[in-house]
N, C-alpha and C positions, 0 to 999 in steps of 0.2 A: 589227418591230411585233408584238404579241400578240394575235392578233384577237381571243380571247377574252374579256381580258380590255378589250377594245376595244367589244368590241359593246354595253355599256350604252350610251356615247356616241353611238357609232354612231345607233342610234333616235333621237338629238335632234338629228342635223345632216342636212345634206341631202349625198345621196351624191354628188354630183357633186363627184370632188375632196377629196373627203374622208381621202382615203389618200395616204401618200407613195410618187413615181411608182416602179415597181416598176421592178429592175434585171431582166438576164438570168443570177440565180441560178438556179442548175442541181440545188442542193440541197434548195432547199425547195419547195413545192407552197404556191400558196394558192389556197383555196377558197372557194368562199360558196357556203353550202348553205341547204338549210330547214329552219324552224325542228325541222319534225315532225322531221326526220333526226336533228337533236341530243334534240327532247322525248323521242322513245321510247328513249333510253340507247344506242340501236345504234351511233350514228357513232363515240362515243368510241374503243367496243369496236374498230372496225372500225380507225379513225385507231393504235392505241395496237398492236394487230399487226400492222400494216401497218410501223411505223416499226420491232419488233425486227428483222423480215426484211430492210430494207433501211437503206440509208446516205443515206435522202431522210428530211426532218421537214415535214410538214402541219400549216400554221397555218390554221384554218379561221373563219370570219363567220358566223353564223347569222342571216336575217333570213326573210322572204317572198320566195317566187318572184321580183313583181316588181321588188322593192329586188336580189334576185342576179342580175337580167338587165341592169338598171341596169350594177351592178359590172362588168358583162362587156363592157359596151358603151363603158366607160370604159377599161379595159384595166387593171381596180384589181387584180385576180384571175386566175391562171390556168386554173381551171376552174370549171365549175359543176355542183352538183347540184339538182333539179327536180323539178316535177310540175305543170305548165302544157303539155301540148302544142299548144296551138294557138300559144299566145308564144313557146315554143321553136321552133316550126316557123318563123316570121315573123323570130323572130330568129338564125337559121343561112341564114335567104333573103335577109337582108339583108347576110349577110361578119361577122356579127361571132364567130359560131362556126364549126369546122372538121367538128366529126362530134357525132352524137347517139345515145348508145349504151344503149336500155334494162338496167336493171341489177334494178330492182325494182319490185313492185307490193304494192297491196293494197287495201282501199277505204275510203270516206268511211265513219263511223259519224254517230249523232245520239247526244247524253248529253245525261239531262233527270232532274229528279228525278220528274216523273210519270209515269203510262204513258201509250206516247203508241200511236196507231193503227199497226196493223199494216203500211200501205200507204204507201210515202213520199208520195205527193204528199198523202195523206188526213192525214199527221201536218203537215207544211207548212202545209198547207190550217188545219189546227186550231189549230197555232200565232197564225198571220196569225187567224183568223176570233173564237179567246179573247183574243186579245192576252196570250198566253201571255209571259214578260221571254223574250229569245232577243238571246244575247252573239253578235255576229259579231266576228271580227277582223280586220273591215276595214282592212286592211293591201294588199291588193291582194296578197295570195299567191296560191299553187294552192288552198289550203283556201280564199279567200274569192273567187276567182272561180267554183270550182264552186258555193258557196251562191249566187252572184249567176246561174249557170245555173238554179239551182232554181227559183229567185222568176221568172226568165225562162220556164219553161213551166208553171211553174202562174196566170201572166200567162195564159199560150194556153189553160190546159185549166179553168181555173176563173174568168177572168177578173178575178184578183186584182192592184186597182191599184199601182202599183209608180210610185216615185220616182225623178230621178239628179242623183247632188249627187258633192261630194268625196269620199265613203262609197263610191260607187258605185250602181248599180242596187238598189231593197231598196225594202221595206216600210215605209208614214209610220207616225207612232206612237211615244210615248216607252216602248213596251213593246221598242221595237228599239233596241242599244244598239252601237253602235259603237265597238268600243277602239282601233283602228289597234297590237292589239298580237300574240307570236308566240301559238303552239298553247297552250301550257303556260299560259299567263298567264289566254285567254283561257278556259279549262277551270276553274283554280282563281276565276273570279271567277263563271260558272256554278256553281259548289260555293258560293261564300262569298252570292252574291245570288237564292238556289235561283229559277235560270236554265235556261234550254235551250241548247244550243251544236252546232256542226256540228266532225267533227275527225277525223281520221284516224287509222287501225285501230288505227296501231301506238303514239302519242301516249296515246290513248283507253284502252290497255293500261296501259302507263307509270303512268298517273294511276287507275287503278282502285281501289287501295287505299288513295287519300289522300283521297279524294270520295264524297259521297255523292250520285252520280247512276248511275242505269242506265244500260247502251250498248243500243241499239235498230238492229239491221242490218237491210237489207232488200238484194234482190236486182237491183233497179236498174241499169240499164246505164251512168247518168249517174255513181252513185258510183265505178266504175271509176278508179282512180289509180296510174299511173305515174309510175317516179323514174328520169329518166336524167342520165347523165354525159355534159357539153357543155365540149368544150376549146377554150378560145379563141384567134382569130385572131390571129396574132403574138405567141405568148408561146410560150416555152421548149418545144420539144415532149418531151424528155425525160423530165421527172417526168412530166409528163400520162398519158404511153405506159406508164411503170411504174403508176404507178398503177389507171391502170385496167384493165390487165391483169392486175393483184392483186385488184381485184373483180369481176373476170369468172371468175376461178379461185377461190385460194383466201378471198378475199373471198365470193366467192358462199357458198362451205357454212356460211358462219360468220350472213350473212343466210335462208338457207333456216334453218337450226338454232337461229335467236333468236327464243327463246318469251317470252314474262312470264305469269304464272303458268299453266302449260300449255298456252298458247294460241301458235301463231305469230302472230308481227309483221308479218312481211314475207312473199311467194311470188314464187322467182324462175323468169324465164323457162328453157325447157325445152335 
């Protein structure tokens, strides 16, 4: 199967099952990662030297965090790639993963076409208080769990009422727009509905010269984001083991060393 070319459908079915049950190929890898991995250009790079060096081929799914922990739990996939730790943790506690290896970090951005205040929870805050349009891609990834942390302590620190539906936790209001789609998507419709969006460093790069919105960092503890590699229980451990021993090595310099326009993407652990 091509996962690639798999993943439009993908989005419109439900994953349970969705895949045909995997044998114990020893040659190929497959993976479901997020989406930010594939928006900001890195994975390809990363997938496309990885396969000259070795006699293994990576078929990879792009979706949200929790549609890739779904995949894992079903045994559609044999590894994953992340940026949810608190689901990953609950999900390697529960047997369905073997080890969790961080690999990469970097952090949430905000892109908006206004200027927005200098302090996140003050720019939040003014979003929610102008009813400013703010795309979430309520998808239930790592990018839209940590906006659903946002809107959760500026609930405590500013008292700002918050809803919970199939979206998730968030702010009422037709200024709040929920796509249930990946990074890239939800960026370009911020650009096309001059929108605010929540989105990660490296995505937020990727897309900088296609869009007309500023990126707005702040120093934040909550935007903190890590990516790790989670290989799953009872699948092939072979590729797994190559594999990420390839980005623990020479994987690694190739993410420390991937800039878009000057800027790194990614900062790997030491």
């Amino acid at each position: 199967m091509d996962f690639k070319v798999f993943f439009a459908t993908l989005l419109l079915l439900p994953l349970s099952g969705c895949f045909a049950p995997l044998d114990d190929d020893t040659t190929t890898l497959r993976l479901a990662t997020t989406t930010s991995m594939r928006d900001s250009g890195l994975l390809d790079i990363l997938v496309a030297d990885f396969e000259q060096q070795h006699d293994l081929r990576v078929e990879y799914v792009a979706v949200g965090t929790g549609a890739a922990l779904e995949l894992g739990e079903n045994k559609d996939v044999d590894a994953l790639i992340v940026h949810a730790p608190e689901q990953e943790t609950t999900f390697i506690e529960q047997g369905f993963g073997t080890e969790r290896t961080l690999l990469a970090w970097n952090s949430f951005v905000l892109l908006s076409p206004m200027t927005l205040p200098g302090q996140l929870e003050d720019a939040f805050f003014e979003i929610q208080n102008e009813s400013h349009c703010f795309i979430s891609r309520g998808d239930f990834s790592g990018t839209h769990q940590k906006e659903q942390d946002i809107w959760r302590q500026l609930n405590q620190s500013h008292d700002v009422p918050l809803t919970s539906d199939s979206n998730g936790v968030h702010p009422s209001g037709d200024w709040y727009r929920s796509i249930g789609q990946g990074m890239g998507a939800a960026i370009n419709m911020a650009h096309e509905k001059n929108c605010i969006t929540l989105s990660d460093r490296g995505t937020a790069l990727h897309y900088e010269d296609k869009v007309t919105l500023d990126r707005f960092e702040y120093d934040d503890e909550i935007l903190y984001n890590p990516y790790s590699f989670i290989s799953i229980t009872d699948r092939p451990a072979g590729p797994n083991t190559i594999f990420l021993d390839y980005l623990t090595k020479q994987g690694k310099d190739i993410i420390a060393n991937y800039t878009i326009g000057g800027e790194p993407a990614f900062f790997v652990p030491s």
